[in-house]
DOTI-773471 format. One record per residue (C-alpha): residue number from 1; x, z, y. Coordinates in steps of 0.25 Angstrom, whole numbers. Each point is the difference from the previous one (the first is absolute). Example, Ala and Ser with C-alpha at 12.3 -4.5 7.8 and 13.67 -1.06 7.14 Angstrom:
2
PT seq  east    up north
PT   1    49    31   -18
PT   2     6    -2    14
% end
This chain:
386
PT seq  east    up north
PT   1     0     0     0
PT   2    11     3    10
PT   3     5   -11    -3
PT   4   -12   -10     1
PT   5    -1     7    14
PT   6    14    -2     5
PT   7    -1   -16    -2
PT   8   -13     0     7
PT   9     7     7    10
PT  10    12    -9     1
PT  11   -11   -13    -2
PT  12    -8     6    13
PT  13    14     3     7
PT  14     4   -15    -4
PT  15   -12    -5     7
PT  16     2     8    13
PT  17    12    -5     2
PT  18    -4   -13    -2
PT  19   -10     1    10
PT  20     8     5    12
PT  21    11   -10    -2
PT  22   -12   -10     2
PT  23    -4     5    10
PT  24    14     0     5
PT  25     2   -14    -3
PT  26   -14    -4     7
PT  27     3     8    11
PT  28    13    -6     3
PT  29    -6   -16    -1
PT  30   -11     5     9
PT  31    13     6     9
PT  32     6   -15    -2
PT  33   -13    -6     3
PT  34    -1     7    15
PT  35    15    -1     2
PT  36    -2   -17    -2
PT  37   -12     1     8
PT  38     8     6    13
PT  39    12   -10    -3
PT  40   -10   -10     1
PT  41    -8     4    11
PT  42    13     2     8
PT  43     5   -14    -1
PT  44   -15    -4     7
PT  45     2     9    11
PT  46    11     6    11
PT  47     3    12     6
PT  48    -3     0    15
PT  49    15     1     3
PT  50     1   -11    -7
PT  51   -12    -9     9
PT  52    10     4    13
PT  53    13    -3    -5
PT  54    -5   -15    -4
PT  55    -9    -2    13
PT  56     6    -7    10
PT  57     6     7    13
PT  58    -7    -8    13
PT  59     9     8     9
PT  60    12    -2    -5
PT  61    -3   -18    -1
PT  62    -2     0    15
PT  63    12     5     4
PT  64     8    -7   -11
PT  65    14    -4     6
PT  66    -5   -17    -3
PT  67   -12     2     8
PT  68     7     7    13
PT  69    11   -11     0
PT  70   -13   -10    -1
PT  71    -5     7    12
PT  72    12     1     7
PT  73     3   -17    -2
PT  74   -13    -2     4
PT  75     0     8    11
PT  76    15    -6     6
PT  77    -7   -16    -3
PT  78   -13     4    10
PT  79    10     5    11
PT  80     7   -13    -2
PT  81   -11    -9    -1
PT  82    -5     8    12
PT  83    14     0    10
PT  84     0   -16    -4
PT  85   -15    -1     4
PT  86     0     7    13
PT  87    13    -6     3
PT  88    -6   -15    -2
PT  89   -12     3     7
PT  90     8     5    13
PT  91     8   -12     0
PT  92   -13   -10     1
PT  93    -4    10     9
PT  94     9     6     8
PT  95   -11     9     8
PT  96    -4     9   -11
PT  97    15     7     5
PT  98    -2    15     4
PT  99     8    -4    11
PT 100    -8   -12     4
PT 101   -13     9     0
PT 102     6     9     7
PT 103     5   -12    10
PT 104   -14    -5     1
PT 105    -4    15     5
PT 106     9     0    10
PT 107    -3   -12     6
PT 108   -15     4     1
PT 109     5    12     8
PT 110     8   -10     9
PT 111   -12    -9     2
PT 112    -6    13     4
PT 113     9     4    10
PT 114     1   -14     7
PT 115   -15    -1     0
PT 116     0    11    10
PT 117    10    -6    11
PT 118    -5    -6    14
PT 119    11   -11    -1
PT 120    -6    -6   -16
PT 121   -12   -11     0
PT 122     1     0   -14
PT 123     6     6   -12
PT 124    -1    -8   -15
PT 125     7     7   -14
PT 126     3   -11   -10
PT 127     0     7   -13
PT 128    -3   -11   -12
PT 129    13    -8     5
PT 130     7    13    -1
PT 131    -6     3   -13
PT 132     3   -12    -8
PT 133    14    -1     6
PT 134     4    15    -1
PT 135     5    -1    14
PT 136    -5    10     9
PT 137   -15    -3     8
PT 138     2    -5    12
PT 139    -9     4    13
PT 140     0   -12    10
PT 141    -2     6    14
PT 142    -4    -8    12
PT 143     4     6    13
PT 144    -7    -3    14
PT 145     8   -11     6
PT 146    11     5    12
PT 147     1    13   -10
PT 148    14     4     3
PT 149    14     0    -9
PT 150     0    15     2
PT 151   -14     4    -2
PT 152     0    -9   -13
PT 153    13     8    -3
PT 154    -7    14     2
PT 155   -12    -6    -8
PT 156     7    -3   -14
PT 157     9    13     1
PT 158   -12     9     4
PT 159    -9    -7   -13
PT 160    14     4    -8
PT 161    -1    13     2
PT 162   -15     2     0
PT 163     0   -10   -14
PT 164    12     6    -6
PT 165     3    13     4
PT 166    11     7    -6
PT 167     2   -12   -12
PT 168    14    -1    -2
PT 169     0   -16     2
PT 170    -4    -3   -15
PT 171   -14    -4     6
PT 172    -3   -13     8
PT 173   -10    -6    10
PT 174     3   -15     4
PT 175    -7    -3    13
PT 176    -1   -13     7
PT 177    -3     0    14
PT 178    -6   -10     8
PT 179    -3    -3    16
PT 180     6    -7    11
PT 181    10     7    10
PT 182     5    -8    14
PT 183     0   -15    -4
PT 184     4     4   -16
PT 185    -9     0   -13
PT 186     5    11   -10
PT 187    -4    -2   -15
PT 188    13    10    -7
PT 189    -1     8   -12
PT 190     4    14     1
PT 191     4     9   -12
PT 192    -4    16     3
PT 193     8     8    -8
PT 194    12     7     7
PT 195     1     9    12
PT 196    -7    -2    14
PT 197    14    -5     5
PT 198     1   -10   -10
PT 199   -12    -7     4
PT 200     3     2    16
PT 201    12    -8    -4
PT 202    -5   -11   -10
PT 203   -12    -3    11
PT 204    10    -2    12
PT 205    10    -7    -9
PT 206   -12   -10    -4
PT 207    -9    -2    12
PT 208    14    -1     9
PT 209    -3   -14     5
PT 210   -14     3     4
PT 211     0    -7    14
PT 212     9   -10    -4
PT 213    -6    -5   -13
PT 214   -14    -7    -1
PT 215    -1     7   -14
PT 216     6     7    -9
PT 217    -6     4   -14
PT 218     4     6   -14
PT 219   -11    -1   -10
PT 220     5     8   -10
PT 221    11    10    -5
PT 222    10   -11    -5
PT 223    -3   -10     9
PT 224    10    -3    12
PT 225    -3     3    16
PT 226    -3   -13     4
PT 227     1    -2    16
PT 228    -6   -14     8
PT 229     4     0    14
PT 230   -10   -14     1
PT 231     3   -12     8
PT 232    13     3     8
PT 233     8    -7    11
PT 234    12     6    -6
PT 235     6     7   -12
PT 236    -5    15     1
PT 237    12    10     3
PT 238    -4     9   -10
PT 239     0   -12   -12
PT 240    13     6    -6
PT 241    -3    15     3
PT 242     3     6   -14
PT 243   -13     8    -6
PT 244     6     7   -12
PT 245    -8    -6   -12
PT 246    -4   -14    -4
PT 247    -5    -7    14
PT 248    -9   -13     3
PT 249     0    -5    15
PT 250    -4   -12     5
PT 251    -5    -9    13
PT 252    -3   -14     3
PT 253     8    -6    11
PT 254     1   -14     7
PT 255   -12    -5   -13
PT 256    12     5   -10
PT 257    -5    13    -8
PT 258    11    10    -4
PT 259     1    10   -11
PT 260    10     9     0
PT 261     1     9   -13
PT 262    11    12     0
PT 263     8     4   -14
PT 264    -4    13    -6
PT 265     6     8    10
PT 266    -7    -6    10
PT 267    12    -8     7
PT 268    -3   -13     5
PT 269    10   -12     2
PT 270     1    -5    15
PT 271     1   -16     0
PT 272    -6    -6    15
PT 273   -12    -4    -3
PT 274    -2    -5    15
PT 275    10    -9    -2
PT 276    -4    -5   -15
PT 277   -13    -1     6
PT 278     4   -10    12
PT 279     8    -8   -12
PT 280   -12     0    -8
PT 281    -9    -5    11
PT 282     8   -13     0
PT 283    -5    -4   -12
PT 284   -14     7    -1
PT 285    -8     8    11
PT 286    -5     8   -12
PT 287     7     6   -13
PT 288     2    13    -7
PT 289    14     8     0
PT 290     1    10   -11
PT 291    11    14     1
PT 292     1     6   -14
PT 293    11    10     2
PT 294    13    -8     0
PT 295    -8   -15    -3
PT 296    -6    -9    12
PT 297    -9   -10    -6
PT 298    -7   -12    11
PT 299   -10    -8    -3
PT 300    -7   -10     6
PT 301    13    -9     5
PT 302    -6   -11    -7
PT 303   -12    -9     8
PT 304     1   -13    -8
PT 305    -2     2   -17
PT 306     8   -15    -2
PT 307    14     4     8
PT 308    -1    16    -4
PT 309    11    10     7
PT 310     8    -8     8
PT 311    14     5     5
PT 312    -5    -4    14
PT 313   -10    11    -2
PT 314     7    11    -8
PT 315    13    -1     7
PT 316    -3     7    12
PT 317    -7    12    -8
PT 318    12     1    -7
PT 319     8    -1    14
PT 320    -9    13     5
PT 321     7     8   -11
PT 322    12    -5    -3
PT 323     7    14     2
PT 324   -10     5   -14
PT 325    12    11    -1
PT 326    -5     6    15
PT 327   -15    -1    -4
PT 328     3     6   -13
PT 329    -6   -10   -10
PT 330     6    -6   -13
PT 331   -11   -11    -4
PT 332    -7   -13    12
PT 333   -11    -7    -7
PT 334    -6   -12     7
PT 335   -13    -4    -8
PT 336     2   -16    -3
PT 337   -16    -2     0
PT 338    -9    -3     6
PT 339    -7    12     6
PT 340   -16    -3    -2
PT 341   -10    11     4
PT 342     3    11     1
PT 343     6     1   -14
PT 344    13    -2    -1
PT 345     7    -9   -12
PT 346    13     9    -5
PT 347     3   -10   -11
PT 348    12    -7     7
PT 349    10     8     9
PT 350    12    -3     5
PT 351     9    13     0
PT 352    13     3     6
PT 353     8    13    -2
PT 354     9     7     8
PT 355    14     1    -3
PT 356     9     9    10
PT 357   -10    -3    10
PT 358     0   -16    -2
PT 359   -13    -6    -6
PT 360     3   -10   -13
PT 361   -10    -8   -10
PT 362    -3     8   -10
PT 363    -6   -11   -10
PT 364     7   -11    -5
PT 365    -4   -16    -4
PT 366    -9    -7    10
PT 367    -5    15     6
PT 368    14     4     3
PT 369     4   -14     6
PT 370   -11     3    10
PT 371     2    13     4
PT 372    15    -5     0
PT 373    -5   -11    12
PT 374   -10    12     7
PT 375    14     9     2
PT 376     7   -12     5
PT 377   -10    -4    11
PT 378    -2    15     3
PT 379    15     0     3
PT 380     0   -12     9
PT 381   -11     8     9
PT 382    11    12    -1
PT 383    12    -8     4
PT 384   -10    -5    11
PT 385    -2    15     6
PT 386    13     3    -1
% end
């Protein structure tokens, strides 16, 4: 019997054992089971530290180093784009300047001023010509006629100094004035920028021949003085009075019209033009004699187009200047056609040079050979003074 027990004991103990490592076994696939489960489920899904590291960063594209530079390039192409631009467009139009703006204020303000004077009939600002050119505007001023030098004077520095004040001289007006004054017409260009003694002195410089001349006018800033003393009876003493800067003068006298132009510096050549004139006459009671710093050009020698210049017609001209060392000229031109008109033909010349204050021909062929025969028959008419 104990026996029969103990087998039944060691049969139920079998069988328990058995059980748990079942259970054991169950319970470590079901283990397993979930284990799988959560390796699976966490190769569907991501921490939310992992969602920020593989986002993108939008604050740190912007300022990426290839995008500043981008900017930066970009930015350098407008400016240069834009200087070219504004540079371009200045020199089509000139007046778009802040300096001419500021010109064209001034020149309102002068207006102004002038507008107000008892001597001024009228007062005119001329600004598109100033704005398309760039130059500064202009204000055209016509004074009552028998307005005196010194009151004009007075009149341009006060307008300076109520126009410009205190400027430094960067700024300019140009004002012409316009009126007649004891037997002279005055048309002269005057640029206001310097002090009030500069424009005393540049007026009384300009307008010194007022009385003496019938007009004298400069239209505008680059253009020379230009003085006409009119019909005279003789050469005015002031013809060869040195004015500084690049000077026109001219007179008509005995039906021959004369113009006399200076160098640069003003100085003019002193030929006698009485007497060229009296040796012109012979050959024409009309004609044109032209003084272009050191070169004497004559036209009008010619009255019949079939013979042309003959000696007996430019001789004695050539006679009136035969010192052309004393009257300071280097070059005689004697036109060889027929003057018709009032135009003048400048196609055939016959030219003579000086030479240690001798004329000789200065072509050659059949141009020289009659030049060679005027200088021959002008030395005939010498020997015959002598």
């Amino acid at each position: 019997m104990p026996d029969k027990q103990t087998d039944r004991d060691q049969r139920d103990s079998s069988t328990s054992l058995s059980s748990a490592r079942d259970q054991q076994v169950a319970g470590g696939d079901e283990a397993a089971t979930r284990t799988d489960s959560r390796s699976i489920t966490s190769g569907k899904s991501h921490s939310p530290s992992e969602h920020q590291q593989s986002a993108p960063s939008h604050s740190r594209g912007i300022f990426k180093p290839s995008r500043i530079a981008l900017v930066v390039i970009l930015s350098a192409l407008l400016g240069v784009v834009g200087y070219f631009a504004y540079n371009l467009t200045v020199l089509f139009n000139p007046g778009l300047e802040p300096h001419s703006f500021e010109e064209r204020s001034v020149a309102r303000a002068a207006a102004k001023h002038l507008r107000h004077d008892s001597h001024v009939s009228s007062v005119q600002v001329f600004e598109e010509e100033s704005y398309n050119s760039g130059d500064a505007p202009t204000v055209s001023v016509h004074l009552k006629d028998g307005t005196s030098i010194d009151t004009a004077t007075a009149l341009l520095s006060s307008t300076r100094d109520e126009a410009l004040g205190d400027d430094d001289g960067s700024t300019q007006i140009a004002i012409t004035l316009k009126w007649s004054v004891e037997g002279t017409a005055i048309n002269v260009f005057f640029l206001i920028s310097a002090s009030s003694h500069d424009i005393a002195t540049n007026v009384q410089h300009d307008l010194s021949l007022v009385g003496e001349a019938t007009s004298i006018q400069r239209p505008g800033e680059t253009s020379p003085l230009q003085i006409d003393y009119g019909d005279v009876t003789t050469p005015p003493s002031s013809l060869t009075t040195p004015f500084g800067s690049l000077t026109i003068k001219t007179f008509t006298m005995n039906g021959w019209k004369v113009t006399s132009t200076s160098n640069t510096d003003g100085q003019f050549s002193n030929p006698p033009f009485d007497q060229i004139i009296t040796a012109a006459r012979q050959a024409s009671p009309t004609g044109t004699i032209d003084l272009d710093d050191d070169t004497l050009s004559i036209t009008g020698l010619v009255t019949d187009e079939n013979k042309g210049l003959t000696p007996e017609a430019a001789a004695p001209v050539v006679h009136a200047v035969v010192n052309c060392q004393a009257a300071k000229l280097t070059t005689l031109q004697l036109n060889g056609n027929l003057q018709k008109g009032l135009s003048t033909d400048n196609d055939y010349w016959l030219t003579f040079t000086c030479n240690n204050g001798t004329w000789t021909p200065t072509h050659e062929s059949t141009r020289g050979q009659d030049e060679t025969t005027i200088l021959n028959k002008a030395a005939e008419l010498q020997m015959t003074t002598v």
